[in-house]
Residue frames relative to the residue before (quaternion, step in Angstrom):
aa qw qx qy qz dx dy dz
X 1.0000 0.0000 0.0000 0.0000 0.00 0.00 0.00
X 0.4523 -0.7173 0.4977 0.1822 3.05 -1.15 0.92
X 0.1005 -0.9025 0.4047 0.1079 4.08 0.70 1.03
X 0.4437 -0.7920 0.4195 0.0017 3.39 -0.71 1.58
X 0.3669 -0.6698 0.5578 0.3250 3.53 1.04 -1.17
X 0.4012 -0.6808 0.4337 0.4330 3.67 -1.00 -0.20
X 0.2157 -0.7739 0.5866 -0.1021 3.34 -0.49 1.67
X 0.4976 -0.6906 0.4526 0.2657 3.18 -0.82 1.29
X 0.1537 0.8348 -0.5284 0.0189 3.08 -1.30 0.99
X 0.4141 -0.8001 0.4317 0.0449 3.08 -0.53 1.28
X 0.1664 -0.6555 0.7361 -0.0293 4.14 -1.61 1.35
X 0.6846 -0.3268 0.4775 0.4432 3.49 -1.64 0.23
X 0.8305 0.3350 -0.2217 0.3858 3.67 -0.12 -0.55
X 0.8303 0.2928 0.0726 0.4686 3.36 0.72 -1.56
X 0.1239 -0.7702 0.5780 0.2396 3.45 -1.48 0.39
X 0.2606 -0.7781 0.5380 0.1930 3.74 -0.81 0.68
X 0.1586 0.7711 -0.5552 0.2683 3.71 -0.48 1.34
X 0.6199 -0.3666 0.5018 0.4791 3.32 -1.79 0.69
X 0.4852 -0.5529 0.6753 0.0542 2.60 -2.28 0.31
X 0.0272 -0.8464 0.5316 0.0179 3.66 -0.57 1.29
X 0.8857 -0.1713 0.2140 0.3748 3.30 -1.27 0.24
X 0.8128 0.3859 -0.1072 0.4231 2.90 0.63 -1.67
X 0.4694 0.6530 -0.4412 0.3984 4.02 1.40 0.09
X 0.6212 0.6619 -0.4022 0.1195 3.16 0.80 -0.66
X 0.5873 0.5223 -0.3566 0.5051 3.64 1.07 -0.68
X 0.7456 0.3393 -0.4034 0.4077 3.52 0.37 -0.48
X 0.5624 0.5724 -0.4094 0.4340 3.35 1.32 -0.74
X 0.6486 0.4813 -0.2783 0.5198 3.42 0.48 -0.91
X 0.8858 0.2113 -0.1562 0.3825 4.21 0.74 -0.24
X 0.5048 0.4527 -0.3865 0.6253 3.37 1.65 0.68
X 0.9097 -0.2867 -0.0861 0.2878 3.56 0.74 -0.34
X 0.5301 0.6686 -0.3515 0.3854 3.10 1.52 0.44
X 0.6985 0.4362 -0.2890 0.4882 3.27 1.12 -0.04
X 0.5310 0.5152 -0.3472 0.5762 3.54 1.41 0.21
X 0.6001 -0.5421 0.5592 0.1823 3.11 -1.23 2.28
X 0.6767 0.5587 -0.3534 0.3241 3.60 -0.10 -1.31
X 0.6200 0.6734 -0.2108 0.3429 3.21 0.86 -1.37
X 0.8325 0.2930 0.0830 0.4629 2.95 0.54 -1.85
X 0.1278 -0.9118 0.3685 -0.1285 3.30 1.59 0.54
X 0.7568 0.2561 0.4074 0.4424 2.67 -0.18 -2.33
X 0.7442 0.4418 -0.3700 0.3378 3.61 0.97 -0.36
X 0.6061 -0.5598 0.3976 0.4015 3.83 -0.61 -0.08
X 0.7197 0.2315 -0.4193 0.5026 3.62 0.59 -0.17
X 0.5551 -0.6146 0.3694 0.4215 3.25 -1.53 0.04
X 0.5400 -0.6899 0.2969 0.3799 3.66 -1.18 -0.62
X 0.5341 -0.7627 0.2713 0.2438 3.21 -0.78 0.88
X 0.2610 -0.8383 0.4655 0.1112 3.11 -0.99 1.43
X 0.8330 -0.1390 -0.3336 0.4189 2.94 0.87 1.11
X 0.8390 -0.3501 0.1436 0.3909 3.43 -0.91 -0.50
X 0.4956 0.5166 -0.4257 0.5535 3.54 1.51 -0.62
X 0.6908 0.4084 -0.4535 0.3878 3.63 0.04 -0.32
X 0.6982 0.4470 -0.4310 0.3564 3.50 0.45 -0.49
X 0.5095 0.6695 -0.2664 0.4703 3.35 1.73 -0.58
X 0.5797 0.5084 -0.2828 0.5705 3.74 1.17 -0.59
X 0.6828 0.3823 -0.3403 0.5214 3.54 0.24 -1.00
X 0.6481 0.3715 -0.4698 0.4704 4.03 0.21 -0.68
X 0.7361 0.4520 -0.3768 0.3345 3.71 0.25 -0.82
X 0.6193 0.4323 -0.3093 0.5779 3.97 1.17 -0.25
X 0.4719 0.4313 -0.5607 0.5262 4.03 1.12 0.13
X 0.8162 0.4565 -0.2210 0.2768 3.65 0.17 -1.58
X 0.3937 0.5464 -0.4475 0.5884 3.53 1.60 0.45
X 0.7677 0.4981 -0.2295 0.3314 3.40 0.53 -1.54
X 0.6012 0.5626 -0.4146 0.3874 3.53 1.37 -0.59
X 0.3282 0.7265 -0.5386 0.2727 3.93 1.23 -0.05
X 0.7125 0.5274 -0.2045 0.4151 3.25 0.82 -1.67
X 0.1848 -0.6795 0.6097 0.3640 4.06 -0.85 -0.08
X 0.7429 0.2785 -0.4997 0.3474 3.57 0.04 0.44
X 0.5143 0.5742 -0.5062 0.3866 3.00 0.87 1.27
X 0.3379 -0.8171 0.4565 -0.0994 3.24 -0.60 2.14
X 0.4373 0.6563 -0.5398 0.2944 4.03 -0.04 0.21
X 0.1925 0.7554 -0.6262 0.0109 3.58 -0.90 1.22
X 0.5480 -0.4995 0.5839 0.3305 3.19 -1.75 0.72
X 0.2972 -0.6723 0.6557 0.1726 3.56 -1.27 0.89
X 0.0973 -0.8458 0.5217 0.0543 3.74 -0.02 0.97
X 0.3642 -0.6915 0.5595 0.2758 4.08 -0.52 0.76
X 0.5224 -0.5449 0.5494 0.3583 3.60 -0.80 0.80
X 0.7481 0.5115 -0.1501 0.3952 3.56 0.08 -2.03
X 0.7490 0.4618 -0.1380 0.4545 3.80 1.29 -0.89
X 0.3226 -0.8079 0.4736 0.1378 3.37 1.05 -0.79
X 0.6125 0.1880 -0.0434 0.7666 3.52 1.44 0.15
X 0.6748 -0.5076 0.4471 0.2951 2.85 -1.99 1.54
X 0.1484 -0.7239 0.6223 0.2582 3.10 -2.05 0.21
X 0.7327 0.2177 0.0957 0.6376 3.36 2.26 -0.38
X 0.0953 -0.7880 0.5921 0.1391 3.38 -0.68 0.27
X 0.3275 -0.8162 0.4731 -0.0524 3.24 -1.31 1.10
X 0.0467 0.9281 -0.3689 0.0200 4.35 0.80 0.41
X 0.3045 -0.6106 0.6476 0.3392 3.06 -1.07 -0.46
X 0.3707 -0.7400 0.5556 0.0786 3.80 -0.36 1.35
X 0.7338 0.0456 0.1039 0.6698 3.89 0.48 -1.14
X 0.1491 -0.6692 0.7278 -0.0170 3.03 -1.91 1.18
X 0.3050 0.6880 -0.6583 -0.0148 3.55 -0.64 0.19
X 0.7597 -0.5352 0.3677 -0.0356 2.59 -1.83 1.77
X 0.7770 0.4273 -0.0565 0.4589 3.09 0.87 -2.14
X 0.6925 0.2066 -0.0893 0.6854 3.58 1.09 -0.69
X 0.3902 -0.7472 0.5338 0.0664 3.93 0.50 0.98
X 0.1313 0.5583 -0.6279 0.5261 3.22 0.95 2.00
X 0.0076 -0.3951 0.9087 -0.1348 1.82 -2.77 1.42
X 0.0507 -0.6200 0.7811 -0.0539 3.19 -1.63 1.44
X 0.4357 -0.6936 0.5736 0.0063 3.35 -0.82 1.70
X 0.2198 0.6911 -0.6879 -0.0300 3.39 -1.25 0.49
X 0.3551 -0.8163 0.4554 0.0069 3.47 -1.43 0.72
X 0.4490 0.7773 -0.4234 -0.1224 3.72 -0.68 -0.64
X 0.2326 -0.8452 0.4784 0.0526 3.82 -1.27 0.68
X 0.6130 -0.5592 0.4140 0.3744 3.33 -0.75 0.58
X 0.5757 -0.6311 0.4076 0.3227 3.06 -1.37 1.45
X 0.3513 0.7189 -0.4399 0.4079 3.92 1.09 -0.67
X 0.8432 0.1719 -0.0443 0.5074 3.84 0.25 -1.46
X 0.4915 0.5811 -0.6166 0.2013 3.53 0.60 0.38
X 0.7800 0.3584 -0.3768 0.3480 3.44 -1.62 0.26
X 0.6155 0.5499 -0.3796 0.4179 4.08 1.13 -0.14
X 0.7602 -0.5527 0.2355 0.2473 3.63 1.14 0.04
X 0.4405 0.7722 -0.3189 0.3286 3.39 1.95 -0.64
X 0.6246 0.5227 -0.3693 0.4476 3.63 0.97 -1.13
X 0.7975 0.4655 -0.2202 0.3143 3.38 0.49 -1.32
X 0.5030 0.5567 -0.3597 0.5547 3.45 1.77 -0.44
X 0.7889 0.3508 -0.3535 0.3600 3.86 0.55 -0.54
X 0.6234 0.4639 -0.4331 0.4567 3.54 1.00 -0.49
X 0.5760 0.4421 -0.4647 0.5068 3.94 1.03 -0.20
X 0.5509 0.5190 -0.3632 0.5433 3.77 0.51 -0.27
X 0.7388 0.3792 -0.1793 0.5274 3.77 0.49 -0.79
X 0.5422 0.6292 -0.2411 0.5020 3.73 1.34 -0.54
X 0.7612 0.5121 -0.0805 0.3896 2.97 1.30 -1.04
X 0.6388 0.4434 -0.0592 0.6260 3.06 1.74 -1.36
X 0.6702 0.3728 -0.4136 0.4907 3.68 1.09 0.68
X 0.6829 0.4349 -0.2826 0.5144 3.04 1.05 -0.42
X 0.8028 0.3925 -0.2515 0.3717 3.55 0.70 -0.12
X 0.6664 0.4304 -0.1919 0.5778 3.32 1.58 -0.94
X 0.7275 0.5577 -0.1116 0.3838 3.01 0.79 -1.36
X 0.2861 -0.7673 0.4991 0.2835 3.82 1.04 -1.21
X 0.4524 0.7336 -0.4615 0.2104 3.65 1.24 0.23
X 0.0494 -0.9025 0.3426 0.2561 3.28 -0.92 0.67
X 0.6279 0.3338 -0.4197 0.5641 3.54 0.74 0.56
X 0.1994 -0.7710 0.6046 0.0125 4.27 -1.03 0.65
X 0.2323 0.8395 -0.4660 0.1552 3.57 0.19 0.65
X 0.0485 -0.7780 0.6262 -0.0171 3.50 -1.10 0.44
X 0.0811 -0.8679 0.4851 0.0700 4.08 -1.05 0.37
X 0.2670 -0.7747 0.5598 0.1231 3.62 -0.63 0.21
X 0.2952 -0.6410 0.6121 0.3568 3.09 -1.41 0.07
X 0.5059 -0.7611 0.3589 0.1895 3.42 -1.02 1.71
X 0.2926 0.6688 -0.5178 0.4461 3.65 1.23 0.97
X 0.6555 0.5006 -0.1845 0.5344 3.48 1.57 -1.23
X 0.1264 0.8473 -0.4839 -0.1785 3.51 0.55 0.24
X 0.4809 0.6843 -0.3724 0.4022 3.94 1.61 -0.69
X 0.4951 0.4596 -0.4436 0.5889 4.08 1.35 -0.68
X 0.7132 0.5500 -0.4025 0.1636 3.63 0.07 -0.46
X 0.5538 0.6620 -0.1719 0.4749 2.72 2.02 -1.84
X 0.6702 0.4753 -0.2655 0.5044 3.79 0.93 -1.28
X 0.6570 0.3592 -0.4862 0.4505 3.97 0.34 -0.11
X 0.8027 0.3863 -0.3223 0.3203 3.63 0.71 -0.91
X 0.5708 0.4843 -0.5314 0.3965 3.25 1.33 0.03
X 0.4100 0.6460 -0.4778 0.4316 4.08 1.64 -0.29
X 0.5414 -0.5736 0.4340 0.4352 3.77 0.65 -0.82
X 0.3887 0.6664 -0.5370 0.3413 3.76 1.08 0.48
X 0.2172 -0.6124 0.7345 0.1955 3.01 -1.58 0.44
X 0.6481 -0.5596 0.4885 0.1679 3.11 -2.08 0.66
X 0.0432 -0.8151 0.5579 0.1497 3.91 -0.46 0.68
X 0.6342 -0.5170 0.2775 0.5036 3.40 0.80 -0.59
X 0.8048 -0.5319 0.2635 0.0022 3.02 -1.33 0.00
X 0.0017 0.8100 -0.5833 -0.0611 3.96 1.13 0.73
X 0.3588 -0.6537 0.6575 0.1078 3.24 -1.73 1.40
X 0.8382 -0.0732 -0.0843 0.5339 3.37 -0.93 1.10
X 0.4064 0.7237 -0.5037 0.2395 3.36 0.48 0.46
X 0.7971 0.1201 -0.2536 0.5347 3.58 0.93 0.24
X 0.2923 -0.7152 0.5719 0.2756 3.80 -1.59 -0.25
X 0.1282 -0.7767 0.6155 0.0386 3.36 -0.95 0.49
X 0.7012 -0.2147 0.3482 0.5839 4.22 -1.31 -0.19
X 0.7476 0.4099 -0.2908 0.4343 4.10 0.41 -0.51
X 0.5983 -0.4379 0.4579 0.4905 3.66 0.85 -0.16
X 0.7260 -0.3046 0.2541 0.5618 3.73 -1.68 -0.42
X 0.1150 0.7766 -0.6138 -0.0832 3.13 -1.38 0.27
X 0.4740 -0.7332 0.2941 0.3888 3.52 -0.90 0.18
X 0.4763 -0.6836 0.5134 0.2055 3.89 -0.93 0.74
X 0.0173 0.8097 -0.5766 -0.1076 3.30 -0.29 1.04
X 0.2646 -0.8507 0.4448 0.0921 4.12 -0.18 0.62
X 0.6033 -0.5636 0.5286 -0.1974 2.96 -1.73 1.49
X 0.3735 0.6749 -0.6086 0.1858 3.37 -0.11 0.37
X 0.2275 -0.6461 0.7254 0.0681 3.28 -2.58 0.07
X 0.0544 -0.8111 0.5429 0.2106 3.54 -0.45 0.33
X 0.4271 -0.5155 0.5246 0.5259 3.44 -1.28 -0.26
X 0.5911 0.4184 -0.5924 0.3530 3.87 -0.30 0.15
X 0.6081 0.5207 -0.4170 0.4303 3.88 1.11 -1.00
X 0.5944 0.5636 -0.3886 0.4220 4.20 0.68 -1.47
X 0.8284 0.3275 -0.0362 0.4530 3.76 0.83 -1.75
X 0.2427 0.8754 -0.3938 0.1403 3.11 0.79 1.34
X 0.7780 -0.1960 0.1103 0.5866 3.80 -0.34 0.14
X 0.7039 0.2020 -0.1659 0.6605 4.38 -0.37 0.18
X 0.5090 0.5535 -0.5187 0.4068 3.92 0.53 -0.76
X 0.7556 0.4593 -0.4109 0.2221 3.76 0.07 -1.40
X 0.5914 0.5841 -0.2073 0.5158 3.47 1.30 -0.59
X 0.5019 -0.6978 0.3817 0.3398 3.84 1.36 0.02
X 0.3907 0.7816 -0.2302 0.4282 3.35 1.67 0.37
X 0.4953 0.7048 -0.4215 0.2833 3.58 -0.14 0.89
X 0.6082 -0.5137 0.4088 0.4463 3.73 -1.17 1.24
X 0.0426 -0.7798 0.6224 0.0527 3.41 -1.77 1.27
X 0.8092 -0.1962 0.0001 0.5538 3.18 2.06 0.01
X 0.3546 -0.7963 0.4259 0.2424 3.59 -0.59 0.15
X 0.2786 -0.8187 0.4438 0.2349 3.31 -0.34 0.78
X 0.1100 -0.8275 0.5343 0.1328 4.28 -0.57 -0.03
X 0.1661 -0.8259 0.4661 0.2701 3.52 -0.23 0.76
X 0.0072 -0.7746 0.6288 0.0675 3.60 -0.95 0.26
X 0.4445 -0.5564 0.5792 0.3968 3.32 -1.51 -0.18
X 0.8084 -0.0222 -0.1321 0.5732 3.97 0.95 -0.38
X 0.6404 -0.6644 0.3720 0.1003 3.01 -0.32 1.83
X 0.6975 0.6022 -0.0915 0.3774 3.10 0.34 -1.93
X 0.7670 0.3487 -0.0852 0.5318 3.24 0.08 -1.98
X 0.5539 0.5256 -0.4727 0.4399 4.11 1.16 -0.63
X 0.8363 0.2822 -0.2066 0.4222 3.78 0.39 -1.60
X 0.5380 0.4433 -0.5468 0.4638 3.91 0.81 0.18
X 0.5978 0.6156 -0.4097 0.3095 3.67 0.48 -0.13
X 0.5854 0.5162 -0.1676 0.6023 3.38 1.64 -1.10
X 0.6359 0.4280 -0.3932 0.5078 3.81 0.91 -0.79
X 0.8281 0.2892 -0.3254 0.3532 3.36 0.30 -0.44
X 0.5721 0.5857 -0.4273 0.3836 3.81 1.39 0.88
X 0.6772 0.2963 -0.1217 0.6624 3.10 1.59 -1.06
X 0.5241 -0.6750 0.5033 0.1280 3.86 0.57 0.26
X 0.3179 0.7228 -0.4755 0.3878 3.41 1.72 0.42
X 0.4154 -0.7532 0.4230 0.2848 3.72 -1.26 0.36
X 0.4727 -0.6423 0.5253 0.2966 3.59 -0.75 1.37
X 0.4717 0.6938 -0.5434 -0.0294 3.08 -1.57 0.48
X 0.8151 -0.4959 0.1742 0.2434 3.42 -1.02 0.49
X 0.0669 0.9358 -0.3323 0.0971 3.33 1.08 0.35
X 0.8140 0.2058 0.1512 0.5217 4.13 -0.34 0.61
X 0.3430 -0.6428 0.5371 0.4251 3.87 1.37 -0.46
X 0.5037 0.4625 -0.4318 0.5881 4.02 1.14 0.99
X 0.6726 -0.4593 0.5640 0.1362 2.95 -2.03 1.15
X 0.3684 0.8548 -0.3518 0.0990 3.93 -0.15 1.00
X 0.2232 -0.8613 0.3979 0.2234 3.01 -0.72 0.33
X 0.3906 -0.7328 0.5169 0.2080 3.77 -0.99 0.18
X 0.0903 -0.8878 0.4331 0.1263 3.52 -0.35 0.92
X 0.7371 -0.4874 0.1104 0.4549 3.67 -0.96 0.26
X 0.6182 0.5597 -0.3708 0.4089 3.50 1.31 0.24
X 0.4796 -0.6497 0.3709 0.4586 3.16 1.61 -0.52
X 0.3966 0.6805 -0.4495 0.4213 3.58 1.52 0.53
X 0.4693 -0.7967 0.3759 -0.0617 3.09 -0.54 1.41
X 0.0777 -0.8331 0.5445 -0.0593 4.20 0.64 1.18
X 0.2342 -0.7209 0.6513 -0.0358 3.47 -1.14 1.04
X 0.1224 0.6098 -0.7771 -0.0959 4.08 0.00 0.25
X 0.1818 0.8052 -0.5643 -0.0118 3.00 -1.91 1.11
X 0.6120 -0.6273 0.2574 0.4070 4.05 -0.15 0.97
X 0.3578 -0.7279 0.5343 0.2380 3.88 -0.52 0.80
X 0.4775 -0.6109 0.5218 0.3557 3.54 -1.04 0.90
X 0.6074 0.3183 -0.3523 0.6370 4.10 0.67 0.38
X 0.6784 -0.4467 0.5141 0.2756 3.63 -1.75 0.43
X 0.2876 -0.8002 0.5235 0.0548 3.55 -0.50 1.26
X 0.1931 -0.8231 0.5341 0.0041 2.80 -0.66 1.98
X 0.5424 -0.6092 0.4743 0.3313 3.65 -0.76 0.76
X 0.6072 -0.5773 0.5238 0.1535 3.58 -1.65 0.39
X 0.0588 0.8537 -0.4759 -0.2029 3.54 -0.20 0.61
X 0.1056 -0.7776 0.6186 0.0394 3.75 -0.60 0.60
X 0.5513 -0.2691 -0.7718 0.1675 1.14 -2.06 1.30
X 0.6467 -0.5964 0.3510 0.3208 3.93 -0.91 1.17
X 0.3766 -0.6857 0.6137 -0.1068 3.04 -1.51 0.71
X 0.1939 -0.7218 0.6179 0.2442 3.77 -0.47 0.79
X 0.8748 -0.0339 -0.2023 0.4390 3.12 -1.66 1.53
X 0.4895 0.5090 -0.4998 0.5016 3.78 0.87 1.24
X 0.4884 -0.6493 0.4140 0.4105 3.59 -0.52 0.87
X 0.4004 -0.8171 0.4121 0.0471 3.59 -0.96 0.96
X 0.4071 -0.5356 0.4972 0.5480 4.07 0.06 -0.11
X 0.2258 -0.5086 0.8067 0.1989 3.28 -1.99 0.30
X 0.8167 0.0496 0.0781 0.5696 4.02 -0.17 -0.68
X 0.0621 0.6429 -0.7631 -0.0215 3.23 -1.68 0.11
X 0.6755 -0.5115 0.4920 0.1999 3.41 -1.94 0.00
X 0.4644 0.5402 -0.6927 0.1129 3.84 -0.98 0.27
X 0.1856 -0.6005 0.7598 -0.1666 1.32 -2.38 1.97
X 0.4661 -0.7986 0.3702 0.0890 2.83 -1.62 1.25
X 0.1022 -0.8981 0.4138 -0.1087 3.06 -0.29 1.09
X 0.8179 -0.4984 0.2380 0.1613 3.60 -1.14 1.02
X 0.7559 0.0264 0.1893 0.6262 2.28 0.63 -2.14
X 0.3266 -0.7745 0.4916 0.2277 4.08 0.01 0.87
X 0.7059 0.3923 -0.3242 0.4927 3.66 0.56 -1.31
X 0.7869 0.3969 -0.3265 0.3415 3.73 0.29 -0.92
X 0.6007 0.4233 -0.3878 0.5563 3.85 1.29 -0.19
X 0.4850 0.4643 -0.5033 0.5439 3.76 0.77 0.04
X 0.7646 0.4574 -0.2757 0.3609 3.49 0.13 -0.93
X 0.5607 0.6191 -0.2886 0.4680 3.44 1.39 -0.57
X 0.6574 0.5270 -0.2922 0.4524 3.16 0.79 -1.55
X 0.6285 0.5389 -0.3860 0.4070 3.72 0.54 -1.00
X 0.6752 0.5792 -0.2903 0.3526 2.92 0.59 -0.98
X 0.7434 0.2516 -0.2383 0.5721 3.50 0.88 -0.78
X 0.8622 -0.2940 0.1035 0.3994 3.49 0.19 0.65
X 0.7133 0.5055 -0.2912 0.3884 3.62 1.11 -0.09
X 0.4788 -0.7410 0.4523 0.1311 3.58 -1.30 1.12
X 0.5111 -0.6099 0.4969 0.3461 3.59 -0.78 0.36
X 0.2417 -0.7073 0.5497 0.3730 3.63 -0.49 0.07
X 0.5881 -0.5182 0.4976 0.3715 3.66 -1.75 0.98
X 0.7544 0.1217 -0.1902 0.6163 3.90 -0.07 0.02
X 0.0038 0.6298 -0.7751 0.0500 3.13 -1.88 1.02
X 0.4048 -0.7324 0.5374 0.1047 3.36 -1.39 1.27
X 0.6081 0.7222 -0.1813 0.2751 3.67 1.49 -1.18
X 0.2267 -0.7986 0.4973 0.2520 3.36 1.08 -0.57
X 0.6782 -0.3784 0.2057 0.5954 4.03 -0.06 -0.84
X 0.4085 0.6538 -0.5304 0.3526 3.69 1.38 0.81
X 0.8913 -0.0051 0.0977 0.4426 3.37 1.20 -1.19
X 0.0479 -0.8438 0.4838 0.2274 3.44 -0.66 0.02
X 0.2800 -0.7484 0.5355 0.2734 3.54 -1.06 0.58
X 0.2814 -0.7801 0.5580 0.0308 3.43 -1.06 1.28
X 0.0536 0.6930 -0.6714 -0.2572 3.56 -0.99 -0.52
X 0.5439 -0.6933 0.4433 0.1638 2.70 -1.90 0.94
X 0.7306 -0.4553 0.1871 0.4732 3.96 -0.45 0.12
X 0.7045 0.2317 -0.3334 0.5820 3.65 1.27 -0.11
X 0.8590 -0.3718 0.1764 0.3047 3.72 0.74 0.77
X 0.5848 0.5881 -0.4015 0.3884 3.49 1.46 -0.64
X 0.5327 -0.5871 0.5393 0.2841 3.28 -1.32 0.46
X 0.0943 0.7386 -0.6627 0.0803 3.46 -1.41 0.42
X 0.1836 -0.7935 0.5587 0.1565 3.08 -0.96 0.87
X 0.2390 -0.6672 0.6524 0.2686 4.19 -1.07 0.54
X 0.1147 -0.7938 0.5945 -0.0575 3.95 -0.75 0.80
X 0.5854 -0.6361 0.4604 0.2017 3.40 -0.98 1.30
X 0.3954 -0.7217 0.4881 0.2908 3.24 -0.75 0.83
């Protein structure tokens, strides 16, 4: 591997930089001093500020070295860390990196973790030359999981007692990425999906409807209603420079037609059909699926299908 240091790097939301002097109060009061936080993590929690001051002064030696990885997650909107985000283990010989992460309880669930380790996913595999990224949790933590797979990790399995954390042993369930998975077919050419766009006449009401079937996170994305799904694939709903004409389905010569729709798999078919209605969506008048599938539309008309698992 070619080793970089921690070089600032920068996401729509977030900036990823060394850590100075000055982090330490916030470090020490957004999340290092919060039990919650540190749950699950391996060091303990700081009981007060001079400690958080020690740990910044033994990163800011450590940044001499370039395989020495440890950034402050800085909020754009805040101006000051909310988390910090590293590389824990390098190895050279097998071009490994095992990521580890953590954020104030303030920002959990809005996405920040998962935007920096995909930002950091990126910058090893591309700048760097790493070829396997990986990271683990103890599966009490299941939200550490949600944030690698929405980074693009995939689950391998699970070592029993195979690690300790603030809770005693616990098991380590692992995460990983390779460079053959990151550089996959279109990838070699620098080529890969950054989002989908959806037209609608009300945006808003189109992608809170979907957040509140699939539980995906809403957010703002592009100056567009969006959402962010469990892969980390990124949906835009946005207004067509012409009047948005609904889809009619099952088609129709010379009636405007679908280009794309959704299917999603799902558990339970009758009760997520039933759900959907509830929040605003219609059965279509003709279905083709039998108890494999059903075709729905959503409140401004698009088709979607819900599909037995």
């Amino acid at each position: 591997m070619t080793h970089k240091g921690t070089v600032t790097l920068e996401t729509e939301r977030l900036i990823l930089r060394r850590f100075t002097m000055d982090d330490a109060e916030p470090m020490f009061r957004n999340w290092a001093s919060d039990p919650e936080v540190t749950k699950y993590l391996t060091w303990p929690t700081h009981k007060n500020v001079d400690i958080s001051r020690e740990v910044i002064k033994n990163w800011l030696s450590a940044y001499e070295s370039e395989r020495k990885y440890e950034w402050a997650i800085e909020l754009k909107s805040l101006h000051e860390p909310i988390g910090s985000i590293s590389a824990v283990k390098v190895e050279d010989n097998t071009n490994l990196v095992h990521i580890g992460y953590c954020i104030g309880r303030p920002w959990w669930h809005k996405g920040y973790t998962s935007e920096a380790l995909t930002r950091l996913v990126r910058f090893f595999f591309e700048e760097v030359g790493a070829n396997r990224i990986e990271a683990c949790f103890d599966p009490r933590n299941r939200n550490s999981g949600k944030v690698m797979a929405k980074a693009g990790l995939k689950y391998e399995g699970t070592m029993r007692q195979a690690n300790r954390n603030n809770q005693g042993i616990c098991d380590a369930a692992y995460y990983a990425i390779l460079a053959d998975d990151y550089f996959g077919k279109g990838q070699k050419r620098g080529i890969s999906i950054g989002d989908i766009s959806i037209d609608c006449a009300d945006p808003a009401r189109t992608r809170d409807f979907y957040a509140a079937l699939t539980g995906w996170e809403k957010r703002e994305a592009y100056g567009c209603p969006a959402l962010v799904g469990d892969n980390g694939l990124l949906i835009l709903f946005t207004v067509p420079e012409v009047k948005h004409v609904p889809p009619v389905w099952p088609e129709e010569a010379g009636k405007q037609q679908k280009q794309m729709h959704f299917n999603f798999q799902v558990d339970d078919l009758p009760a997520v059909a039933n759900e959907a209605i509830r929040l605003g969506a219609t059965k279509a008048a003709k279905q083709f699926g039998g108890e494999h599938f059903v075709t729905m539309l959503d409140p401004e008309g698009h088709p979607f299908c819900l599909c037995a698992k």
